[in-house]
C-alpha positions as CSV (number, residue, x, y, z in Angstrom):
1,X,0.0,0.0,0.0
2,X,1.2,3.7,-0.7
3,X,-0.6,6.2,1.8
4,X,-0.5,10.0,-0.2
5,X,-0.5,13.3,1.0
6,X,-0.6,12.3,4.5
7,X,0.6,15.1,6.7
8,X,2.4,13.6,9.9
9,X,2.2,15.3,13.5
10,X,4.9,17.4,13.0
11,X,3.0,19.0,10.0
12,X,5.0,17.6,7.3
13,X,3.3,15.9,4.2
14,X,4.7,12.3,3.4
15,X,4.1,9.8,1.4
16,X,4.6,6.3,3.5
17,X,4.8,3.0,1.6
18,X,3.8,-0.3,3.7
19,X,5.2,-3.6,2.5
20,X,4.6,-6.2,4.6
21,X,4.1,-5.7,8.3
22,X,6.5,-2.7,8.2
23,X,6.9,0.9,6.6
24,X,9.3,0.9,3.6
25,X,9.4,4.0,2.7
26,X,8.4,7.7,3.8
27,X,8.9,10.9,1.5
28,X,8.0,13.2,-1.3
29,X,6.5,11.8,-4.5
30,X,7.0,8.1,-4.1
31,X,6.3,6.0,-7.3
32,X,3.4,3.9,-6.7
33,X,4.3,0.9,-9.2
34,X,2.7,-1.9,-6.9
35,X,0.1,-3.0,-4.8
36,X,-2.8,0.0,-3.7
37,X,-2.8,3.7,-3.5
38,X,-5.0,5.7,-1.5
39,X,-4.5,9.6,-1.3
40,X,-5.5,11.5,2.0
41,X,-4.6,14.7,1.3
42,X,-6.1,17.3,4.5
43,X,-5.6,14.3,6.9
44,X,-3.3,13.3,9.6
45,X,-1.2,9.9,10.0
46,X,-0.3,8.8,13.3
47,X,1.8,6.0,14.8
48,X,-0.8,4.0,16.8
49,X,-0.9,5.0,20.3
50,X,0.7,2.0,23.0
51,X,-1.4,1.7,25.8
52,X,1.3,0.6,28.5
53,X,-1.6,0.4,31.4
54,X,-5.2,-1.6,30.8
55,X,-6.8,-4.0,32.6
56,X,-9.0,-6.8,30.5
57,X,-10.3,-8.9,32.9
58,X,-10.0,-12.0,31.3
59,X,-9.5,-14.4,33.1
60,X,-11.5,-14.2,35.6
61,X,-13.9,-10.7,34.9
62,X,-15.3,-11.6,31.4
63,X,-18.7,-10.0,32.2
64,X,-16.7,-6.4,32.4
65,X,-14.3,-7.1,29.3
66,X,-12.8,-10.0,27.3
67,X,-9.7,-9.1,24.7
68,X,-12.2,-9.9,22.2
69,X,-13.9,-6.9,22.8
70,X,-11.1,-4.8,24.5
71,X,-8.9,-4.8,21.4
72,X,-11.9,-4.0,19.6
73,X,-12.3,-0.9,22.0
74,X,-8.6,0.2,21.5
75,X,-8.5,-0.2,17.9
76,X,-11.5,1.7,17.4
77,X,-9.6,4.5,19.5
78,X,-6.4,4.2,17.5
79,X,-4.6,1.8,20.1
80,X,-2.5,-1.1,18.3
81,X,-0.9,-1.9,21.1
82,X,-1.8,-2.8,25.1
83,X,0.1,-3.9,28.2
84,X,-2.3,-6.1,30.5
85,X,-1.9,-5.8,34.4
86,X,-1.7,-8.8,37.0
87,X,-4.7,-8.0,39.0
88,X,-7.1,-10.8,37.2
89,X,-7.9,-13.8,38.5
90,X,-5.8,-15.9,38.8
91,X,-3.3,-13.0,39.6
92,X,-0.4,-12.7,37.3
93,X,2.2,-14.2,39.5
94,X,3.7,-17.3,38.1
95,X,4.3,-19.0,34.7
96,X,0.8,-21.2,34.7
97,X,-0.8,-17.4,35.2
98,X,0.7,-15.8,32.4
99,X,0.5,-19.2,30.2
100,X,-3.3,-18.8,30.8
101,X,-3.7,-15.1,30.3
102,X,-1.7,-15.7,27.3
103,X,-4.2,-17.8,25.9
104,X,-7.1,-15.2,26.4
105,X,-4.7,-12.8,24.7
106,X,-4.4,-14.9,21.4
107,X,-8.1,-13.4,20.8
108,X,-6.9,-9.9,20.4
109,X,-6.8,-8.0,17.0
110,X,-4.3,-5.9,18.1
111,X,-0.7,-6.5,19.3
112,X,-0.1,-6.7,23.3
113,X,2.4,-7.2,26.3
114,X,1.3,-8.9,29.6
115,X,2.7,-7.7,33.0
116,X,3.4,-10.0,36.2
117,X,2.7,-9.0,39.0
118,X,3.8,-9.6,43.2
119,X,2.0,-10.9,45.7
120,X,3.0,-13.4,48.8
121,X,2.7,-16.0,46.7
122,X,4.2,-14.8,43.6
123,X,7.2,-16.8,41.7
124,X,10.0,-15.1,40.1
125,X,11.3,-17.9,39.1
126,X,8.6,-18.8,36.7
127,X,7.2,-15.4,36.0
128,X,10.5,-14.1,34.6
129,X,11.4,-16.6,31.9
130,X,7.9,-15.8,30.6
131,X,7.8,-13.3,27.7
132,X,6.8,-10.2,30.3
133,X,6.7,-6.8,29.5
134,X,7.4,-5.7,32.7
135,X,6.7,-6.4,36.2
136,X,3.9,-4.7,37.7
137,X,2.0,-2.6,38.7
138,X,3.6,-4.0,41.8
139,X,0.8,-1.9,44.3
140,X,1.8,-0.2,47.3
141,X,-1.9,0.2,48.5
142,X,-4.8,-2.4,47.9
143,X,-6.6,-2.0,44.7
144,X,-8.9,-3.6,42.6
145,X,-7.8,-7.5,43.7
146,X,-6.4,-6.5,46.6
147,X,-2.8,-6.9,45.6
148,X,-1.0,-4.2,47.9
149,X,2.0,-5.3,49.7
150,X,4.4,-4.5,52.0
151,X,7.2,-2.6,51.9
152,X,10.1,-5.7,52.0
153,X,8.6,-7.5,49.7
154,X,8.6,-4.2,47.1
155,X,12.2,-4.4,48.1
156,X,12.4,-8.0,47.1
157,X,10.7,-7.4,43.9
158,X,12.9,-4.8,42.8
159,X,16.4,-6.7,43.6
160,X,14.5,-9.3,41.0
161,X,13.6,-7.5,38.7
162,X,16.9,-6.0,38.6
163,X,18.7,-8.9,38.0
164,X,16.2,-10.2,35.3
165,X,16.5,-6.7,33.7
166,X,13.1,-5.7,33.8
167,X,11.2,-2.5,34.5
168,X,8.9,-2.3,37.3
169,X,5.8,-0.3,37.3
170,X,4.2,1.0,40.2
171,X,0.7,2.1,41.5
172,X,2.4,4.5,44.0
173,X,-0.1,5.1,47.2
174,X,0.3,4.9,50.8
175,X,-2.3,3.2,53.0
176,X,-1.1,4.6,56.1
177,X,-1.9,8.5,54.8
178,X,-5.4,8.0,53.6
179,X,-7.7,10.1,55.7
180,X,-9.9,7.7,57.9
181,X,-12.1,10.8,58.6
182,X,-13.4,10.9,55.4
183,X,-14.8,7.3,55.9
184,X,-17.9,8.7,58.1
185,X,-19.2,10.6,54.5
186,X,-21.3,9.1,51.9
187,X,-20.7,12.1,49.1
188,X,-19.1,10.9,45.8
189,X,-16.1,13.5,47.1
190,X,-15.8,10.9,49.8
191,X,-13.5,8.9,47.9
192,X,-11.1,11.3,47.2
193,X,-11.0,12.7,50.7
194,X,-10.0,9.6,52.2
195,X,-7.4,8.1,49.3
196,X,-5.7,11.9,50.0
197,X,-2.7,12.9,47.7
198,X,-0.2,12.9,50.4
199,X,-0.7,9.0,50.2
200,X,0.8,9.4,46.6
201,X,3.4,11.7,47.1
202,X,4.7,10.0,50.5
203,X,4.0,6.7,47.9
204,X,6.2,7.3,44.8
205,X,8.8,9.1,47.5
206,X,9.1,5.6,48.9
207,X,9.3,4.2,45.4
208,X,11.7,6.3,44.0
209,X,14.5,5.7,47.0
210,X,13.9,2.2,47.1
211,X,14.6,2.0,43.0
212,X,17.6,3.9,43.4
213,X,18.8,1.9,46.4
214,X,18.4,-1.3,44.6
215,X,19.6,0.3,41.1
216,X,16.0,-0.8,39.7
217,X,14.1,1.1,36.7
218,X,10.8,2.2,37.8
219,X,7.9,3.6,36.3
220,X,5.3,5.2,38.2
221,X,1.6,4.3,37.0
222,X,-1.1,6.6,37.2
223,X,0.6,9.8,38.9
224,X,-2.6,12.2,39.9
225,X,-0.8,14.6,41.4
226,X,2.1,17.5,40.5
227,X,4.0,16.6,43.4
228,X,4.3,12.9,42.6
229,X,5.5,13.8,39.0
230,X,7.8,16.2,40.4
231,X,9.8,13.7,42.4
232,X,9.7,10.9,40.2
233,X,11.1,12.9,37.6
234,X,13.8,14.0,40.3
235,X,14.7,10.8,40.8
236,X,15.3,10.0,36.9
237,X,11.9,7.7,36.9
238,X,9.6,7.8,34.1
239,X,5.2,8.5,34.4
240,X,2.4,8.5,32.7
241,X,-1.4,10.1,33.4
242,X,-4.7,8.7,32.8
243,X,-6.7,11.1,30.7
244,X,-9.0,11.2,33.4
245,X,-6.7,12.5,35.6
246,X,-5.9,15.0,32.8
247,X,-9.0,16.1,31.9
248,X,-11.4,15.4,35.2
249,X,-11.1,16.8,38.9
250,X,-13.3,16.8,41.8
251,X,-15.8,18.8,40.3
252,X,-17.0,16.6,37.9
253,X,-18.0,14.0,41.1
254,X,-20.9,16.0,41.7
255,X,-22.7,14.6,38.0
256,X,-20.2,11.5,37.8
257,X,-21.6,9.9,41.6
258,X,-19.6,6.3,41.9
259,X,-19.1,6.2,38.2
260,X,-15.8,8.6,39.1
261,X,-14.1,6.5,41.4
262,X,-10.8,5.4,40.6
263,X,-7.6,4.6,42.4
264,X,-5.8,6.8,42.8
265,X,-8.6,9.3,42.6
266,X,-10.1,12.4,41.3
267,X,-8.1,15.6,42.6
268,X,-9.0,19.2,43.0
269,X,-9.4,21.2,40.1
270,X,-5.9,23.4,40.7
271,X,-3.6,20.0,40.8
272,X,-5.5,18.7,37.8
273,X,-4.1,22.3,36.2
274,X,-1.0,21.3,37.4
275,X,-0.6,17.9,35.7
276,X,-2.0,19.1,32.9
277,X,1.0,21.7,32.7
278,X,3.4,19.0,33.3
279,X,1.5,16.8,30.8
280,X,2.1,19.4,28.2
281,X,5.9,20.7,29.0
282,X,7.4,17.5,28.7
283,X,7.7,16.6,32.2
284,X,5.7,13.7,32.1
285,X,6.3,10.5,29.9
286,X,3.5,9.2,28.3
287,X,-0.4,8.9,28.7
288,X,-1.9,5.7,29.7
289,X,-5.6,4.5,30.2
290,X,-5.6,2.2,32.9
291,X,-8.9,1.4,31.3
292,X,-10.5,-0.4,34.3
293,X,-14.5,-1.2,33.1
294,X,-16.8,-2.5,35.5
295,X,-21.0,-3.0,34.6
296,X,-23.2,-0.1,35.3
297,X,-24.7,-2.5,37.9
298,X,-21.6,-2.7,40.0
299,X,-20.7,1.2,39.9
300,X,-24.7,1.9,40.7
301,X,-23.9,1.1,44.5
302,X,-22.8,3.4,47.7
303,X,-19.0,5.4,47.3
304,X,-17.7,2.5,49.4
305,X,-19.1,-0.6,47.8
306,X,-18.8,0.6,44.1
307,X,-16.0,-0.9,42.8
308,X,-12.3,1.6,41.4
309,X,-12.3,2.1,38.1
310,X,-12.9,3.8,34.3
311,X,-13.0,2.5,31.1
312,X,-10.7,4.6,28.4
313,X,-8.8,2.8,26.0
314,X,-10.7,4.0,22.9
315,X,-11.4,7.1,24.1
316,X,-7.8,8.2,25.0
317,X,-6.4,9.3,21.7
318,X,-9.7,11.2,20.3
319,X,-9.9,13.0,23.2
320,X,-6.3,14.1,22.9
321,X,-6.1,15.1,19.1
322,X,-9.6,17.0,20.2
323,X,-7.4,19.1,22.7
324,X,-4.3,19.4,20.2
325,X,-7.1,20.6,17.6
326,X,-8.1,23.6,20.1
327,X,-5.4,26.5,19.5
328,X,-6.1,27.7,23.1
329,X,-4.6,24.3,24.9
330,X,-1.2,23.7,25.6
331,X,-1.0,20.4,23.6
332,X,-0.2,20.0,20.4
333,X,-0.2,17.1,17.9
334,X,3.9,16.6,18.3
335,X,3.0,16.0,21.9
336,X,0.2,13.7,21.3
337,X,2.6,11.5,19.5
338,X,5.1,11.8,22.2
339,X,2.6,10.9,24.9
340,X,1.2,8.0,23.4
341,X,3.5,6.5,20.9
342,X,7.0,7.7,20.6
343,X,7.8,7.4,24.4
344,X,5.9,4.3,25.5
345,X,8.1,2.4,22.7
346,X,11.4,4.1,24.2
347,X,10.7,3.8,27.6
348,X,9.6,0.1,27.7
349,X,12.6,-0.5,24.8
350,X,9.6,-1.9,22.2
351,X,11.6,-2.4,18.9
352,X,10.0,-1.3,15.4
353,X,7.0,0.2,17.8
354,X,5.6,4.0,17.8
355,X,7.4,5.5,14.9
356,X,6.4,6.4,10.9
357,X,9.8,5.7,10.0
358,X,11.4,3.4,7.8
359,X,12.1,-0.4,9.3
360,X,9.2,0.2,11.8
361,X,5.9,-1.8,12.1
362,X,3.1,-0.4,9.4
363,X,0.8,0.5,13.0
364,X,-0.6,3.1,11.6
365,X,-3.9,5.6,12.4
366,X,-5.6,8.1,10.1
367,X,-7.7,11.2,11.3
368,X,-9.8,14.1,10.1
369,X,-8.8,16.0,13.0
370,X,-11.0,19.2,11.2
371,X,-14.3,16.1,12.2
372,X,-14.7,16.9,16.1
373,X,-17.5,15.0,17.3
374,X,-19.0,14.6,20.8
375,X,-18.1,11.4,22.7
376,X,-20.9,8.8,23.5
377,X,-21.3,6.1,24.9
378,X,-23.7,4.5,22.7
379,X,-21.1,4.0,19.9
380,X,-18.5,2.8,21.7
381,X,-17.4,-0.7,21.9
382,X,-16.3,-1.8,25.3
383,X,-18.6,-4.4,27.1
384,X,-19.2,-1.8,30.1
385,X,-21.3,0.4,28.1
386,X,-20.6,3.7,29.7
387,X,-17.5,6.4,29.7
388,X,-16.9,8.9,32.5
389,X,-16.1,11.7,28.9
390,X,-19.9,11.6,27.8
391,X,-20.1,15.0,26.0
392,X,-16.3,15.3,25.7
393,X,-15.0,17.0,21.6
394,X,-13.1,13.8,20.6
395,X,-11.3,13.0,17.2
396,X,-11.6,9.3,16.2
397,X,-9.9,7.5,13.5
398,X,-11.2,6.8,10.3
399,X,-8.9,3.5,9.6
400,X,-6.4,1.8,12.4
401,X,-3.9,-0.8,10.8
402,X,-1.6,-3.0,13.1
403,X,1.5,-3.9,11.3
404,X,0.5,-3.8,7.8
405,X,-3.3,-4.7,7.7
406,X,-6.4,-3.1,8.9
407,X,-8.0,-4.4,12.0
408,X,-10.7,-0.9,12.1
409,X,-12.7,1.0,9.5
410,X,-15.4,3.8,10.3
411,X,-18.5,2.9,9.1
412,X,-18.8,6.4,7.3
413,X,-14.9,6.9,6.2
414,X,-14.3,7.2,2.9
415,X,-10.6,6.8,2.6
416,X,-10.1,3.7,4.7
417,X,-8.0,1.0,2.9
418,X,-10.6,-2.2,3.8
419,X,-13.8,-2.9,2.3
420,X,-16.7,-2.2,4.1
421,X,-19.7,-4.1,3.8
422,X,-22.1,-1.1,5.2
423,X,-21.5,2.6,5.4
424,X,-22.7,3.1,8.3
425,X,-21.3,0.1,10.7
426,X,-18.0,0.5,12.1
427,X,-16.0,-2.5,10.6
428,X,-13.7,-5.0,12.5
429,X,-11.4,-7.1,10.6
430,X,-9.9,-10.1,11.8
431,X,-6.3,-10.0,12.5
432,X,-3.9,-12.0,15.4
433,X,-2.3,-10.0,17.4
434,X,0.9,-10.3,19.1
435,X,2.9,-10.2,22.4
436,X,5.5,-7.8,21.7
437,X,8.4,-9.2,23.8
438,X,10.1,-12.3,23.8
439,X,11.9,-14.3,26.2
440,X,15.6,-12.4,25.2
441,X,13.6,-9.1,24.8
442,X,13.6,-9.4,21.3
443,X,10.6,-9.4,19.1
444,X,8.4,-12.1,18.6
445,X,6.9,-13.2,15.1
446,X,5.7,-16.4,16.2
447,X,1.6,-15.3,15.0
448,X,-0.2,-15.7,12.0
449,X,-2.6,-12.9,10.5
């Protein structure tokens, strides 16, 4: 295939050849002497966005979100590649775990990474052969599954890690600052009052020293507040943010009730300024969902019994290029690419991934970022049926191809590669994805389209 006219982030326009799973070529005026041509003159290419931080339930949760439908989600968001966390059930603690999640896995349509995670009764010894991404996130505070441990074992975690060369991600929160107070209210505020952002600046603190006692790469999950940035990036440790904790505060709990509790949660509306700023400079690394869905039967209960979480993977990129298509934000469409592509893949050392370059994968996104539509839940595609962003200006793709063939087509695109069978059905086309790391760190071929 040779894409036309595209004009990349940075505002140049390129033509990019794909041959194969990878990009051959990108420049001016390339011949197109074989296979298709499609021109998309007015629209932008991306490298698809690498979700280092979602959670698809399977096994254990298949009622919130399978990988079937998951991948579906991200690719209809621009994602082509995710990172699973340990907190399913079984947990993701040993080999036989991560040989079973595996399994689920083979039903995704886009590529994907799995992360093991530490409990008591974890096993290094059979988690780290495994092809793992990284380890984590290792949580310092319970979460959903109740995986928060102590402080040794962290310790213990990291020294293995360390010797097995991996990266350790961390959901950075301290039990012993959450504000017991707060657990006489029944407000949706509640929740955010009593999981109190000291707990997650005394949290990555803690992190941070122990890493650089034990000579351990972390990467801090989730970071909600400025301060916990701050000091991660101090200590030479990489972040990401959730876009809800880049684009939601503690004002929106007031309309959002249960359906805007997350761990870590909301914070006031001057911090979210804050991470936004440091979202936008450059101090933070990359965005990531930790798309968490749970039914709307589960999250219709009391602040205390609804369980943490918010879905986000497909919604994550549009609502970005929405903000880098408003001249009066901070972000624009370099950073985008940055955020969600570009440092993922450098950070997490994914070869051939989050780059229109020659020699890397053909994981490619178009978008009409001059189409801003608002976000509903009714069209998207994650089991949970709901999205804390109802209303939000998004921009979603029209195509999303995951090295070399198409795996999404808007229903109503008209310069998508595939062949739709209805104009107005979004279109899903079967493809195998795969687990970006092998057991050497190298990449894996090893599935068929």
């Amino acid at each position: 295939m040779l894409i036309r006219n595209a004009t990349l982030a940075d505002g140049r326009q390129r033509d990019v050849r794909v041959r194969g799973e990878t990009i051959a070529e990108v420049g001016r005026n390339l011949s197109g002497d074989d296979g298709c041509t499609i021109d998309v003159s007015g629209k932008r290419l991306f490298p698809g966005m690498i979700d280092t931080h979602v959670h698809f339930r399977q096994p254990g949760y298949p009622h919130k979100e399978t990988w079937a439908s998951g991948s579906r989600a991200a690719a209809a968001g621009g994602v082509t590649c995710v990172v699973d966390q340990p907190n399913t059930d079984p947990p993701t603690v040993d080999g036989a775990a991560f040989d079973a999640k595996a399994e689920f896995a083979a039903d995704s349509i886009i590529d994907w990474g799995i992360n093991g995670g530490v409990t008591a009764e974890w096993d290094p010894e059979s988690l780290f052969p495994r092809r793992l991404f990284a380890l984590g996130e290792v949580f310092l505070a319970d979460s959903t599954g109740d995986m928060g441990i102590e402080r040794d074992l962290f310790e213990d975690a990291l020294g293995a890690a360390t010797d097995a060369g991996t990266t350790v991600t961390v959901h950075a929160e301290d039990a012993d600052y959450f504000n017991d107070d707060a657990t006489a209210r029944e407000d949706a505020d509640a929740w955010s009052a009593y999981r109190a952002a000291e707990a997650e600046r005394r949290a990555v603190r803690r992190a941070c020293d122990a890493a650089e006692a034990a000579g351990a790469r972390i990467h801090i999950a989730h970071t909600s507040t400025p301060e916990g940035i701050d000091i991660a990036a101090d200590a030479g440790m990489t972040t990401e943010v959730t876009p809800h904790h880049l684009l939601l505060s503690r004002a929106d709990l007031g309309e959002l009730d249960t359906y805007g509790r997350m761990n870590p949660p909301l914070r006031r509306e001057k911090r979210r300024e804050d991470v936004y700023d440091r979202v936008a400079d450059g101090s933070v690394d990359m965005i990531a969902t930790d798309h968490a869905p749970h039914t709307t039967e589960e999250k219709d209960a009391s602040i205390w019994d609804a369980p943490s979480g918010v879905p986000g993977v497909e919604t994550a990129l549009p609502l970005l290029l929405a903000e880098a298509a408003d001249p009066d934000t901070a972000l624009g469409y370099e950073r985008v690419r940055d955020l969600t592509a570009t440092n993922p893949a450098q950070v997490f050392d994914i070869p051939r991934k989050g780059a229109i370059e020659p020699g890397s994968d053909a994981d490619l996104v178009l978008v009409d970022t001059t189409e801003t539509t608002e976000l509903r839940a009714a069209e998207r595609h994650t089991d949970c049926g709901w999205t804390p962003f109802e209303g939000f200006d998004a921009v979603f793709p029209e195509w999303t191809m995951v090295r070399g063939t198409t795996v999404f087509e808007r229903g109503d695109s008209s310069s998508a590669p595939g062949e739709s069978s209805s104009a107005d059905e979004d279109i899903f086309y079967d493809h195998k994805g795969q687990n970006v790391r092998a057991a050497d760190g190298t990449r894996s071929y090893t599935g068929r389209h």
